[in-house]
C-alpha positions in Angstrom: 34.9 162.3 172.9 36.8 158.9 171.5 40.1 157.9 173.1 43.0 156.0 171.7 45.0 154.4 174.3 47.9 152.3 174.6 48.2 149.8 177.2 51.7 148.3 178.3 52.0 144.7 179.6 54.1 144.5 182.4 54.5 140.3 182.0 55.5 140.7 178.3 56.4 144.5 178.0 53.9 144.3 174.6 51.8 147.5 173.4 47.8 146.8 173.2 46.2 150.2 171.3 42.9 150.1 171.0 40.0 153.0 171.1 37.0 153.8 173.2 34.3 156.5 174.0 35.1 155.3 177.8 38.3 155.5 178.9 37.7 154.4 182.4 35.1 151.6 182.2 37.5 150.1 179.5 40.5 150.0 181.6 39.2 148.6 184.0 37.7 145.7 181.8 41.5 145.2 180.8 42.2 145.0 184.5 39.7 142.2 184.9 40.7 140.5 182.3 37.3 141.0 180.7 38.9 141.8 177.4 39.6 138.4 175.2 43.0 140.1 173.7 44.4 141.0 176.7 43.1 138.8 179.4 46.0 136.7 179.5 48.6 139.6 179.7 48.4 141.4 182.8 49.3 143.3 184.5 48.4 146.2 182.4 48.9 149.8 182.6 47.8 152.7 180.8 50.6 154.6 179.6 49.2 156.6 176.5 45.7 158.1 175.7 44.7 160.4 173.0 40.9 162.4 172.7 39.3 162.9 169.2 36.1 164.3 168.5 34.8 161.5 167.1 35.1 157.8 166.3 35.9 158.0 162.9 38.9 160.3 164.0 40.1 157.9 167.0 39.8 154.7 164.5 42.1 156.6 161.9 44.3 157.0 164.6 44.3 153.4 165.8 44.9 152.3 163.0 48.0 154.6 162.5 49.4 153.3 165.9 49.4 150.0 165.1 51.8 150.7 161.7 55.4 150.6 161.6 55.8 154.5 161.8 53.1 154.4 164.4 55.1 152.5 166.9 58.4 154.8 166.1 56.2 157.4 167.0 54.9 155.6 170.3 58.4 155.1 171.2 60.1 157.8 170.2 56.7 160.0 172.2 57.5 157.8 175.3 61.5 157.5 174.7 62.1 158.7 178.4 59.2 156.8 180.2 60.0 153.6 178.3 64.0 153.4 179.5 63.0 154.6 183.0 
């Protein structure tokens, strides 16, 4: 499986999507800042993931959540998470 995952930076309250065939082991390289993008905005938390069967799939998909109608989708998806 490939996963598409959204992070959420609690400092800036910015989105960071991004895609893996390891969820876990890349969270927590986000959590130790081991990831050049996001080392300077943690806290992070995982607050979206999606599983494809395989990387072309989960890139596709990326690459849709980082679009305008992408992000509508993210926040319309997470409308009652987002506003607490």
């Amino acid at each position: 499986m490939h996963y598409v995952y959204v992070l959420m930076s609690l400092k800036d309250k910015k989105f960071y999507t991004g895609y893996t065939k390891d969820l876990k082991s890349r969270f927590e390289l986000h959590q130790k800042r081991k990831v050049e993008s996001t080392k300077d905005r943690g806290p992070l938390v995982l607050i979206y993931y999606e599983a494809c069967l395989n990387q072309q799939d989960a890139t596709h998909r990326e690459k849709y959540l980082k679009t305008y109608l992408g992000k509508l989708f993210l926040r319309n998806r997470l409308k009652s998470y987002l506003t607490g």
